[in-house]
PDB file of the backbone (N, CA, C, O) and the ligand in Angstrom, with CONECT records:
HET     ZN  A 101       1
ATOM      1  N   UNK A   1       6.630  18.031  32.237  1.00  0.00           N
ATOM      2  CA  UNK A   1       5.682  19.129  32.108  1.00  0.00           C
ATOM      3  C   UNK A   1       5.039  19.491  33.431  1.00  0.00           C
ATOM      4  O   UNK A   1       4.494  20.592  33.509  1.00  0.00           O
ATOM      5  N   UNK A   2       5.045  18.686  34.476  1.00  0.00           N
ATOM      6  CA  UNK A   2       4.416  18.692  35.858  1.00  0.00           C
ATOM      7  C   UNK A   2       5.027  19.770  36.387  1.00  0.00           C
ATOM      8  O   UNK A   2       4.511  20.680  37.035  1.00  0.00           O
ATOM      9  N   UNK A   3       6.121  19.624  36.086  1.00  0.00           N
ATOM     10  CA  UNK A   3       6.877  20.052  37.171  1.00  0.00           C
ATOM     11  C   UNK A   3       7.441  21.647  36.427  1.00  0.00           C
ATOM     12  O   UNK A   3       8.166  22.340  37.142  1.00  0.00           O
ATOM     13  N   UNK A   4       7.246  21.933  35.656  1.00  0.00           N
ATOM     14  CA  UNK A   4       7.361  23.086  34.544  1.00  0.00           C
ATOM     15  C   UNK A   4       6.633  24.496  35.035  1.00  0.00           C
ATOM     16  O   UNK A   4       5.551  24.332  35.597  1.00  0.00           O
ATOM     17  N   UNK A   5       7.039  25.679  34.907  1.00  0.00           N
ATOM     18  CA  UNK A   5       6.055  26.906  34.794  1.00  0.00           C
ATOM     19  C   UNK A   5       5.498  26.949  33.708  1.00  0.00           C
ATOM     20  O   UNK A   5       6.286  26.501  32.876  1.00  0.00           O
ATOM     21  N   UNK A   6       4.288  27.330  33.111  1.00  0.00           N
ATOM     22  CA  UNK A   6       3.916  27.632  32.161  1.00  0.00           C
ATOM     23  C   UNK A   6       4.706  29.075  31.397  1.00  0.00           C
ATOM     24  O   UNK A   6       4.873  30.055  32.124  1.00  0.00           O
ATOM     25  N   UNK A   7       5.048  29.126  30.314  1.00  0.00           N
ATOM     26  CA  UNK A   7       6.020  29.954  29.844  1.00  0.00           C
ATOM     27  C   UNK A   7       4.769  31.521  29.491  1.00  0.00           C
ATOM     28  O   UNK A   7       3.658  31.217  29.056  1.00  0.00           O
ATOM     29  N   UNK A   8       5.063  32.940  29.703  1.00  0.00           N
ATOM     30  CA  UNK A   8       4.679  33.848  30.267  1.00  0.00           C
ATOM     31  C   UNK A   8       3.589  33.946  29.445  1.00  0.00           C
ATOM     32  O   UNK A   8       2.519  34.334  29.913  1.00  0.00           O
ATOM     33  N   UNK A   9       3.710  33.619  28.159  1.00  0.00           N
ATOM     34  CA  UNK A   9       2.283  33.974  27.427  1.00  0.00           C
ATOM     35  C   UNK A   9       1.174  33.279  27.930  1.00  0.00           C
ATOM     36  O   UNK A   9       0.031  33.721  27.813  1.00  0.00           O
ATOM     37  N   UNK A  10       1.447  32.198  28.492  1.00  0.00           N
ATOM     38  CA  UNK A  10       0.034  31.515  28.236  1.00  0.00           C
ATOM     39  C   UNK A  10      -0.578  30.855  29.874  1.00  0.00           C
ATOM     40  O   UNK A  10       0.139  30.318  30.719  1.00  0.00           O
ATOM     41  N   UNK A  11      -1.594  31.014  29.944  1.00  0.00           N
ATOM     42  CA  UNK A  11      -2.283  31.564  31.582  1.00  0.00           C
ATOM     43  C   UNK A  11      -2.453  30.362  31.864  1.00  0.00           C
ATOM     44  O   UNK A  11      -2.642  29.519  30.987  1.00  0.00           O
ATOM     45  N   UNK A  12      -2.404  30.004  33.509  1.00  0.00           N
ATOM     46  CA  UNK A  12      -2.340  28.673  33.912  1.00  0.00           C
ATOM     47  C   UNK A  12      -3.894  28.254  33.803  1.00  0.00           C
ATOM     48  O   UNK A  12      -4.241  27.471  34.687  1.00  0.00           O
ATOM     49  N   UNK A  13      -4.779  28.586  32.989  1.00  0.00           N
ATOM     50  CA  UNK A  13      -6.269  27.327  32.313  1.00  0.00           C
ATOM     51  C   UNK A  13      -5.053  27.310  31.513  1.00  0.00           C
ATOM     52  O   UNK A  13      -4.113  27.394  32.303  1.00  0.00           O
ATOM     53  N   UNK A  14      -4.640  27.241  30.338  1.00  0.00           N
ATOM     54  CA  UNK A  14      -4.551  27.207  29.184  1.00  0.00           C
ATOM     55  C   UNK A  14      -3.311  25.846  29.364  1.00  0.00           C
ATOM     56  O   UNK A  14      -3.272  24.827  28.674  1.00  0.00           O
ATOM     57  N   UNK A  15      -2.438  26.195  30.422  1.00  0.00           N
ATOM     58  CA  UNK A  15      -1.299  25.524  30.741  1.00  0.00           C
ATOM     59  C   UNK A  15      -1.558  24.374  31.537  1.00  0.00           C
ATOM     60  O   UNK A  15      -0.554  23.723  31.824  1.00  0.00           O
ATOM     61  N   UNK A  16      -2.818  23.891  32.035  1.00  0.00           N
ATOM     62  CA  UNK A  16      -3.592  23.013  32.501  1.00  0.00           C
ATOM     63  C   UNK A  16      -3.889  22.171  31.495  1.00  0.00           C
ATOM     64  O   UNK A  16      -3.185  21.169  31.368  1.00  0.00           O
ATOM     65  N   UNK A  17      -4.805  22.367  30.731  1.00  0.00           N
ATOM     66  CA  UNK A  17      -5.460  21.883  29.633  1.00  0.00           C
ATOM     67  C   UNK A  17      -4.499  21.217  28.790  1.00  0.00           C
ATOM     68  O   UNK A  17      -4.524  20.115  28.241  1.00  0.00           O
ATOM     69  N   UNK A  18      -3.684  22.105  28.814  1.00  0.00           N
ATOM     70  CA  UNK A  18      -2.418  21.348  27.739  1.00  0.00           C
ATOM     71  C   UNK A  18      -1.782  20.158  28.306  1.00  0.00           C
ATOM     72  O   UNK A  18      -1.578  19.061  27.786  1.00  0.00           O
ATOM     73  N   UNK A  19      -1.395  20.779  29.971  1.00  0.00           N
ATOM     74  CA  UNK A  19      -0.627  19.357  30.269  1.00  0.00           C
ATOM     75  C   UNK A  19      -1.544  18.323  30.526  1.00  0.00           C
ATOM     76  O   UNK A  19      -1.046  17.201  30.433  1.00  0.00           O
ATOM     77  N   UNK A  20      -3.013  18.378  30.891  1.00  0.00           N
ATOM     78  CA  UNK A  20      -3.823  17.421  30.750  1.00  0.00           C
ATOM     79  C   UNK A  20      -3.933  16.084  29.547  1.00  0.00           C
ATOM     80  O   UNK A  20      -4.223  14.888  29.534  1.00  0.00           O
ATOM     81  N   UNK A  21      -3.435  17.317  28.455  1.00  0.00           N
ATOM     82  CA  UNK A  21      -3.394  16.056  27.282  1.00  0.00           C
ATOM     83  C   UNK A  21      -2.244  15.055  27.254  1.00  0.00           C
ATOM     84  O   UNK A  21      -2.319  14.050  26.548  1.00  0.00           O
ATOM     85  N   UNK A  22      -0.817  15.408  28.276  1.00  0.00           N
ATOM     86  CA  UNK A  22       0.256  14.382  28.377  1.00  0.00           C
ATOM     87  C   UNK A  22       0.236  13.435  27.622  1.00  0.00           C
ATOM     88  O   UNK A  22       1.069  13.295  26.726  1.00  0.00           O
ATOM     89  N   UNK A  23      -0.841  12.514  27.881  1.00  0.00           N
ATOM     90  CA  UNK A  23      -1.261  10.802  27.837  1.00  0.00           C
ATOM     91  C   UNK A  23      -1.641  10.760  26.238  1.00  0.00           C
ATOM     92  O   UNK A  23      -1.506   9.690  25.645  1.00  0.00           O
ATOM     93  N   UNK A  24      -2.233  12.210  25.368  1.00  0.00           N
ATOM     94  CA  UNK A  24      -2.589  11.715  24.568  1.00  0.00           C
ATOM     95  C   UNK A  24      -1.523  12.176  23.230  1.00  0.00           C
ATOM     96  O   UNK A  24      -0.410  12.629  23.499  1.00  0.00           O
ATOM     97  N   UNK A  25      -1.965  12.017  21.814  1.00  0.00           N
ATOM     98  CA  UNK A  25      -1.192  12.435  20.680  1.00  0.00           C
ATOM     99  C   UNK A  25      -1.439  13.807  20.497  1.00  0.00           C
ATOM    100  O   UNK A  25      -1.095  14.258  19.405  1.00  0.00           O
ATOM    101  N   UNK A  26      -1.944  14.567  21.290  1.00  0.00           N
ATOM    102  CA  UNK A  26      -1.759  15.932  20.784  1.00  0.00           C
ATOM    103  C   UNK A  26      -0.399  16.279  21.363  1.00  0.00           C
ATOM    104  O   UNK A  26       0.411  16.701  20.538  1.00  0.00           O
ATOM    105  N   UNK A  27       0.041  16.174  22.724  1.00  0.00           N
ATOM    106  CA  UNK A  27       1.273  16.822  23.038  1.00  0.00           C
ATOM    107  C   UNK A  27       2.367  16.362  21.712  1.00  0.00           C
ATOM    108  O   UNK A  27       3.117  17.149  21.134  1.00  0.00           O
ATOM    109  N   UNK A  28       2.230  14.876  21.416  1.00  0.00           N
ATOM    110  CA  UNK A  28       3.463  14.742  20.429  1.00  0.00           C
ATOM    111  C   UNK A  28       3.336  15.563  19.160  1.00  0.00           C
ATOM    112  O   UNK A  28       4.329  16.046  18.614  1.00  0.00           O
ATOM    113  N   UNK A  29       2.072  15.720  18.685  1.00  0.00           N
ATOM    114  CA  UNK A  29       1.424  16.337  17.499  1.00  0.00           C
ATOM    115  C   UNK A  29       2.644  17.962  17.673  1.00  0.00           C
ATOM    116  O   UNK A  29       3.730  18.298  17.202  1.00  0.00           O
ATOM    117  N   UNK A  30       1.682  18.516  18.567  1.00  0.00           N
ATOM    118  CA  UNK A  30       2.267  20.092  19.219  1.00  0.00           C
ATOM    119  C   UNK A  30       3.676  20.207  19.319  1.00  0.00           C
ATOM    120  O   UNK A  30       4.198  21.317  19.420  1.00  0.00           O
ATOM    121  N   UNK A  31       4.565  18.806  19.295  1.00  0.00           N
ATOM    122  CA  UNK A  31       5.873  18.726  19.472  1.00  0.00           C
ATOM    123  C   UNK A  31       6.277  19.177  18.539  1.00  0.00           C
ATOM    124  O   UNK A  31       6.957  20.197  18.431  1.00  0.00           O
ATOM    125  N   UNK A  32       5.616  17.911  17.094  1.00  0.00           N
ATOM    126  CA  UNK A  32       5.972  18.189  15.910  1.00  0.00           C
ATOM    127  C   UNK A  32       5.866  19.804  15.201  1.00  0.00           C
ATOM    128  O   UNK A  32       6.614  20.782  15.183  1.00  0.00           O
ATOM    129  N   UNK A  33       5.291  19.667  14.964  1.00  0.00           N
ATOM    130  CA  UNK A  33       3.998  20.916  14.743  1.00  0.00           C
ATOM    131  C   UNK A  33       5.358  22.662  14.738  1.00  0.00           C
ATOM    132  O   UNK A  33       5.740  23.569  13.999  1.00  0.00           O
ATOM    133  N   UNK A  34       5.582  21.988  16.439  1.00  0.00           N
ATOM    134  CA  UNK A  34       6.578  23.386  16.840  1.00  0.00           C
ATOM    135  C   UNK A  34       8.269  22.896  16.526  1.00  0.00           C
ATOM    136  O   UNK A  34       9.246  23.644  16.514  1.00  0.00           O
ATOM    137  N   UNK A  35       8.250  21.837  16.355  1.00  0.00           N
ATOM    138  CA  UNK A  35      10.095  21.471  15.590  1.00  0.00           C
ATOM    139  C   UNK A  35       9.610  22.074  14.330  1.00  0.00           C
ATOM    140  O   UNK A  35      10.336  23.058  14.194  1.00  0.00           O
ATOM    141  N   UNK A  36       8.860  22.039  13.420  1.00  0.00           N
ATOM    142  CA  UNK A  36       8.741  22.250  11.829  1.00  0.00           C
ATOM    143  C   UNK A  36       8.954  24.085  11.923  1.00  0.00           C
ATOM    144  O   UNK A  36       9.729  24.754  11.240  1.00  0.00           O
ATOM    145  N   UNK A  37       8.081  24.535  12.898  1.00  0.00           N
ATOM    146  CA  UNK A  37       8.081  26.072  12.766  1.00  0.00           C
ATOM    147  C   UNK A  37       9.454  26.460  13.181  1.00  0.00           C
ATOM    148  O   UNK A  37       9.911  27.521  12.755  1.00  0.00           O
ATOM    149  N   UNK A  38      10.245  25.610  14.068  1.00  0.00           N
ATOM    150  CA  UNK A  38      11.774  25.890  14.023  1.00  0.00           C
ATOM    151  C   UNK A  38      12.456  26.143  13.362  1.00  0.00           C
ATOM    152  O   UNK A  38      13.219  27.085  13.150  1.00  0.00           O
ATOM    153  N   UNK A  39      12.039  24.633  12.677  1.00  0.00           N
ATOM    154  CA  UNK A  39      13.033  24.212  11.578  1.00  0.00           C
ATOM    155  C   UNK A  39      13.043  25.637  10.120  1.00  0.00           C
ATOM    156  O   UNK A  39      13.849  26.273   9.442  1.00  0.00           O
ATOM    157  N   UNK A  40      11.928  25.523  10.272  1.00  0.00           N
ATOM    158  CA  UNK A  40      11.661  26.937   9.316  1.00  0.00           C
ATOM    159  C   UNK A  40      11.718  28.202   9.360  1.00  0.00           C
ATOM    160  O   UNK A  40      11.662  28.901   8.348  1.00  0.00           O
ATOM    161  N   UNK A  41      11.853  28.715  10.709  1.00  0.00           N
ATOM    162  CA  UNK A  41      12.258  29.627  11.118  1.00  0.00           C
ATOM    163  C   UNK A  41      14.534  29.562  11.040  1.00  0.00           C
ATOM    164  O   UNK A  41      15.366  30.406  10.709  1.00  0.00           O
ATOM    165  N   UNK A  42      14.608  28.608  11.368  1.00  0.00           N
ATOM    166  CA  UNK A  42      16.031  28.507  11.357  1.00  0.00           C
ATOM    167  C   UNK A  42      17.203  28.573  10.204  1.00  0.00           C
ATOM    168  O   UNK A  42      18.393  28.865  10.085  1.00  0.00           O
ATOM    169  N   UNK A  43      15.852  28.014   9.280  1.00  0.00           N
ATOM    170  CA  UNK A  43      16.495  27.868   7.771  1.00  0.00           C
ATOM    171  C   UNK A  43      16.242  29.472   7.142  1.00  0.00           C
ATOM    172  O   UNK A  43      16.879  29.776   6.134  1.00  0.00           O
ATOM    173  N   UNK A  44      15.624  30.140   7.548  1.00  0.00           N
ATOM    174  CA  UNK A  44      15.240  31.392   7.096  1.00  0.00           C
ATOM    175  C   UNK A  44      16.281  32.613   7.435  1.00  0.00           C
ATOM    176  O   UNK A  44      16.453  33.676   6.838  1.00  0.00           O
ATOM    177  N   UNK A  45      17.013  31.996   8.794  1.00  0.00           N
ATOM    178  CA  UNK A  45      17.667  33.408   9.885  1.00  0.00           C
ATOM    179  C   UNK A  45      19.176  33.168   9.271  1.00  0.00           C
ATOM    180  O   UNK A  45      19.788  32.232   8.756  1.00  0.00           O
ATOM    181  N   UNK A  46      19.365  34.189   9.527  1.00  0.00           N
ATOM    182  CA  UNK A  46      20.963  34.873   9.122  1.00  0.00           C
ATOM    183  C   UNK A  46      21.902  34.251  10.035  1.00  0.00           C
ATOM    184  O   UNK A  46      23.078  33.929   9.865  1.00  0.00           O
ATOM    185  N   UNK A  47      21.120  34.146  11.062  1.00  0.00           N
ATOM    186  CA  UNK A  47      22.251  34.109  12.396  1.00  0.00           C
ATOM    187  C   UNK A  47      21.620  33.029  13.465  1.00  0.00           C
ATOM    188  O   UNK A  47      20.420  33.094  13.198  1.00  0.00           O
ATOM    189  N   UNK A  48      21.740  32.243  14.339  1.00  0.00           N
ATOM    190  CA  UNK A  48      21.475  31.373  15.148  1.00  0.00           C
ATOM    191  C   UNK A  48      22.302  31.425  15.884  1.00  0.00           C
ATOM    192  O   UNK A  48      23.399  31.025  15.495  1.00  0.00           O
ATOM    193  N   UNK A  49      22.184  31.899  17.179  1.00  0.00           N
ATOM    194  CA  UNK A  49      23.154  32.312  18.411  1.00  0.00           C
ATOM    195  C   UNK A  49      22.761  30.947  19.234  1.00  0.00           C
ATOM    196  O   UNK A  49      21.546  30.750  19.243  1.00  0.00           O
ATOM    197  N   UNK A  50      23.347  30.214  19.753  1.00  0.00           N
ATOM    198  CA  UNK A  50      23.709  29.194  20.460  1.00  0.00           C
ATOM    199  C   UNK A  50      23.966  29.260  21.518  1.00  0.00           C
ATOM    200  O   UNK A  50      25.194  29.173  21.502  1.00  0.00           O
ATOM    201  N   UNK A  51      23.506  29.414  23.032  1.00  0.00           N
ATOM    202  CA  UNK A  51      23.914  29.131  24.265  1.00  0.00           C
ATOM    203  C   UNK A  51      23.613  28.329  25.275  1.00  0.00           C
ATOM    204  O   UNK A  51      22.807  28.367  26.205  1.00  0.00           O
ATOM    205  N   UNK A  52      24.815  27.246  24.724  1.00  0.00           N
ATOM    206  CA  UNK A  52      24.434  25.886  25.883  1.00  0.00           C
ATOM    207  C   UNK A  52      25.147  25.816  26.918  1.00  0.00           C
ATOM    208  O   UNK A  52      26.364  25.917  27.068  1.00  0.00           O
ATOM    209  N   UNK A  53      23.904  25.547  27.978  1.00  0.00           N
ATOM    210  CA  UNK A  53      24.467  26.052  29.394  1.00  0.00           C
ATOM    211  C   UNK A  53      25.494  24.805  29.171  1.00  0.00           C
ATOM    212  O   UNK A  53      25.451  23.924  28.312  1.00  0.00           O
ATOM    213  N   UNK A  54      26.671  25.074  30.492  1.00  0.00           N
ATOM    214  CA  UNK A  54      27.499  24.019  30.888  1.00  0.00           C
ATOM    215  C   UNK A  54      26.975  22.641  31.274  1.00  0.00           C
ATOM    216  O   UNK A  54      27.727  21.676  31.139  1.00  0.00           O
ATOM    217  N   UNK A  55      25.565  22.455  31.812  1.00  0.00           N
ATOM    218  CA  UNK A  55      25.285  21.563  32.232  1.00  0.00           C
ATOM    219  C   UNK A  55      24.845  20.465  30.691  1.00  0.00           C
ATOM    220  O   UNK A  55      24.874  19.242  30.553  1.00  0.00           O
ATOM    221  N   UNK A  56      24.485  21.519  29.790  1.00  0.00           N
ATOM    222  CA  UNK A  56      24.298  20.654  28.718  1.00  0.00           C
ATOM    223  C   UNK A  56      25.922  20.414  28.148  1.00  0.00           C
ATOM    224  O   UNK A  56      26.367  19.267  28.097  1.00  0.00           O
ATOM    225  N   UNK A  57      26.525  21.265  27.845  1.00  0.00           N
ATOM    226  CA  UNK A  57      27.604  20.736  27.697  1.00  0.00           C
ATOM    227  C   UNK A  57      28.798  19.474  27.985  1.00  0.00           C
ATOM    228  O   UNK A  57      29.639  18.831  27.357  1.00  0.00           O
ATOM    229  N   UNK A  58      28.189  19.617  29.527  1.00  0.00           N
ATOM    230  CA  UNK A  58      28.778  18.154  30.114  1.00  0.00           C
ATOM    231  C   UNK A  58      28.113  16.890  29.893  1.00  0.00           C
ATOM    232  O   UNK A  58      28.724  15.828  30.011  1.00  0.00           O
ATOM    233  N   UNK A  59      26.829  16.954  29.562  1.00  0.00           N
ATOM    234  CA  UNK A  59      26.130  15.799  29.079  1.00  0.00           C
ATOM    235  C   UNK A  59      25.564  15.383  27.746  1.00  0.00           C
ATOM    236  O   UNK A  59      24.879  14.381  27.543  1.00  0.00           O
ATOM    237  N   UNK A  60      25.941  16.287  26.863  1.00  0.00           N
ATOM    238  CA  UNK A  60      25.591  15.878  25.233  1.00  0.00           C
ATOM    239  C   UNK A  60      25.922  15.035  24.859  1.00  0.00           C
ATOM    240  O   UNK A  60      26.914  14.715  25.514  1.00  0.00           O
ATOM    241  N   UNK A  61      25.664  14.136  23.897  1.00  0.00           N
ATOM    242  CA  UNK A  61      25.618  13.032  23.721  1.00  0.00           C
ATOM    243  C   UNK A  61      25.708  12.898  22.269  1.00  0.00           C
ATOM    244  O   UNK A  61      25.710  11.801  21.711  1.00  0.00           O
ATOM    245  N   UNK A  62      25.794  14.180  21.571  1.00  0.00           N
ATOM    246  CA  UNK A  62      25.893  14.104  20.009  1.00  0.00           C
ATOM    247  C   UNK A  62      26.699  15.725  20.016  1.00  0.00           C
ATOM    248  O   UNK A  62      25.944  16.695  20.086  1.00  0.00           O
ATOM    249  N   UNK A  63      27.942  15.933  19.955  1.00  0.00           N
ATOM    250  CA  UNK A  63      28.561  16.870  19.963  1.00  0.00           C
ATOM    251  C   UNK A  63      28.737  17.017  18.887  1.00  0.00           C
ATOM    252  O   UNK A  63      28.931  18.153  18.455  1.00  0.00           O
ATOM    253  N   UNK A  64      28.733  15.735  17.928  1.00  0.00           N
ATOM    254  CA  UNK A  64      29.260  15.836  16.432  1.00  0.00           C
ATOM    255  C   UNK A  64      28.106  16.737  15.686  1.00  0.00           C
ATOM    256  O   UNK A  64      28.313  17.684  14.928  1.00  0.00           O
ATOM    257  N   UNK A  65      27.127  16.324  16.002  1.00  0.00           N
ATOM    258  CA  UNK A  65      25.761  16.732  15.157  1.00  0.00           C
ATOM    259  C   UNK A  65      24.903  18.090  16.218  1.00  0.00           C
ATOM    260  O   UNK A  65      24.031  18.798  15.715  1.00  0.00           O
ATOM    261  N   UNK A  66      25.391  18.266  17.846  1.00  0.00           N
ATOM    262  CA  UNK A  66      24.119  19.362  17.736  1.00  0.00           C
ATOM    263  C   UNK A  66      24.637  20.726  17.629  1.00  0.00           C
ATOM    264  O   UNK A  66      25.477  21.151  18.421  1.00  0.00           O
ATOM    265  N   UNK A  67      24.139  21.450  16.632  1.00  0.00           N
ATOM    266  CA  UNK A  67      24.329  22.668  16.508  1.00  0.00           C
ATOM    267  C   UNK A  67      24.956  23.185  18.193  1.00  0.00           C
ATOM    268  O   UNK A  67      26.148  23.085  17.901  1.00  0.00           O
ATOM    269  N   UNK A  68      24.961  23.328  18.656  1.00  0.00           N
ATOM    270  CA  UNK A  68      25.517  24.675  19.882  1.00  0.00           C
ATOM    271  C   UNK A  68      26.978  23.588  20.515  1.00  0.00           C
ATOM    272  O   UNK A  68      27.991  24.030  21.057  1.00  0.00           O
ATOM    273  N   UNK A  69      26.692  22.238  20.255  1.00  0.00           N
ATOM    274  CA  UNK A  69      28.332  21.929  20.760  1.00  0.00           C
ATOM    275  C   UNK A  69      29.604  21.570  19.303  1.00  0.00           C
ATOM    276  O   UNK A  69      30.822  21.408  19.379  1.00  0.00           O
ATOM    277  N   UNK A  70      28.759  21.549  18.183  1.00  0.00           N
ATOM    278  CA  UNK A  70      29.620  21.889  16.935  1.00  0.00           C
ATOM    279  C   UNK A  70      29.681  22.572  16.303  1.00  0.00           C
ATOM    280  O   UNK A  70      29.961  22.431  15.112  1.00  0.00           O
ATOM    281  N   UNK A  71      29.313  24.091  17.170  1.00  0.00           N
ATOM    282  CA  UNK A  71      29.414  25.056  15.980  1.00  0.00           C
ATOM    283  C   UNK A  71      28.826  25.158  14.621  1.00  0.00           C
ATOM    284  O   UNK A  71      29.032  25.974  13.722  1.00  0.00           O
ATOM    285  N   UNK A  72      27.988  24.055  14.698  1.00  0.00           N
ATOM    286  CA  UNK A  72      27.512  24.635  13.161  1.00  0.00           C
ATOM    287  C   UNK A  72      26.493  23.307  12.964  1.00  0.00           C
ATOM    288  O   UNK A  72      26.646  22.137  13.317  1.00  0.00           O
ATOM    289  N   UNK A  73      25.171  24.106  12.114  1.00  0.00           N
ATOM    290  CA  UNK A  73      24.625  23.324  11.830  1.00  0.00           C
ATOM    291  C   UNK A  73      24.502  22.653  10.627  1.00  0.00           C
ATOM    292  O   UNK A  73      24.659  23.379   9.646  1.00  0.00           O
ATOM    293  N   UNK A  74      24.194  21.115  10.330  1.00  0.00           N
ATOM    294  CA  UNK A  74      24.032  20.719   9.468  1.00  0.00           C
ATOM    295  C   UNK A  74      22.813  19.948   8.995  1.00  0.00           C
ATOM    296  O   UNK A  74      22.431  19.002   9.684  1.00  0.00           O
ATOM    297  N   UNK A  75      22.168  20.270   7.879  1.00  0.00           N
ATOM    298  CA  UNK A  75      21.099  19.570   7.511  1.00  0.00           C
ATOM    299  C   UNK A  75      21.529  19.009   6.054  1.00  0.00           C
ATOM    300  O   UNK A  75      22.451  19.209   5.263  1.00  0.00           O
ATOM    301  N   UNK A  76      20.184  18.070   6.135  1.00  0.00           N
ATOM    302  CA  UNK A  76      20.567  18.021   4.335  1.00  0.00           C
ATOM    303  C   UNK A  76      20.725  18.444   3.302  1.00  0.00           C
ATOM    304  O   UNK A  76      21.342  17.978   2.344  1.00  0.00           O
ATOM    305  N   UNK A  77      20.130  19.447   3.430  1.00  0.00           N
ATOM    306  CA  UNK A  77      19.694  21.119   2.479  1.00  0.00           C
ATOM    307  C   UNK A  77      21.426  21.656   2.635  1.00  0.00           C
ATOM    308  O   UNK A  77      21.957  21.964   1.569  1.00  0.00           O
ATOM    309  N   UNK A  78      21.861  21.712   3.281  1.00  0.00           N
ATOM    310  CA  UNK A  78      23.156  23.106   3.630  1.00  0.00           C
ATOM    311  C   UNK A  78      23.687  22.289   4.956  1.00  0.00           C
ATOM    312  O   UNK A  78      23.303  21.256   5.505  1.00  0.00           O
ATOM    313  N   UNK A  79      25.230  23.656   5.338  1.00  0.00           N
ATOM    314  CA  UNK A  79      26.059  23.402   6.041  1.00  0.00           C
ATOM    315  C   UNK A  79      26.348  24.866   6.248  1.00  0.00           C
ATOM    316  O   UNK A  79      26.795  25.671   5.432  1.00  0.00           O
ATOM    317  N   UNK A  80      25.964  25.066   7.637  1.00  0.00           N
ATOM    318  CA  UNK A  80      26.163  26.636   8.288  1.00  0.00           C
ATOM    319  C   UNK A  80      26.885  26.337   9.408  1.00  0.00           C
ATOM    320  O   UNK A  80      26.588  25.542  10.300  1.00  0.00           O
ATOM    321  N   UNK A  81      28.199  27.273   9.263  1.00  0.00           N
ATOM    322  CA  UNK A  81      29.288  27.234  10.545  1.00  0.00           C
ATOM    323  C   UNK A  81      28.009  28.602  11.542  1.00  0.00           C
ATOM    324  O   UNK A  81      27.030  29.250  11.172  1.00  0.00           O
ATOM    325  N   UNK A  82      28.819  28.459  12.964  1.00  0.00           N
ATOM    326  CA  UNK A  82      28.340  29.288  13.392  1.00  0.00           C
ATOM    327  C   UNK A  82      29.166  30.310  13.760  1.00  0.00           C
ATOM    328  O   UNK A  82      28.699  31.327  14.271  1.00  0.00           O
TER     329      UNK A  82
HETATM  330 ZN    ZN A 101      25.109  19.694  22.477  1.00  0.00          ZN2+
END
């Protein structure tokens, strides 16, 4: 996160403050928090476009399971090719 831009919405107080909390359970909280709104957003969309740079490509480590190097995602709920 140090070493990160703050992403365009949100003004460097705001992007301070946040990375200030590093050390504590809110960043993991905020982790969670924003996988669930994914997750729910993902299960909702028609379509999930996938573009993993090459560099991820050369280093994945679960090709079987992540959506953008197997084409398709799978949860427990369902099984969506991409
Ligand atoms: Zn992958």
């Amino acid at each position: 996160l140090d070493e990160m831009l703050p992403p365009m919405e949100v003004s460097d107080e705001h992007w301070s403050e946040f990375v200030g909390l590093r050390d504590t359970m809110a960043v993991w909280s905020l982790t969670m928090i924003a996988r669930v709104f994914y997750a729910a957003a993902a299960s909702r969309a028609n379509e999930i476009t996938a573009r993993p740079t090459s560099e991820h490509m050369k280093y994945c480590r679960n090709t079987a399971v992540c959506p953008a190097c197997a084409g398709e995602q799978n949860t427990v709920f369902e099984r969506r090719t991409a």
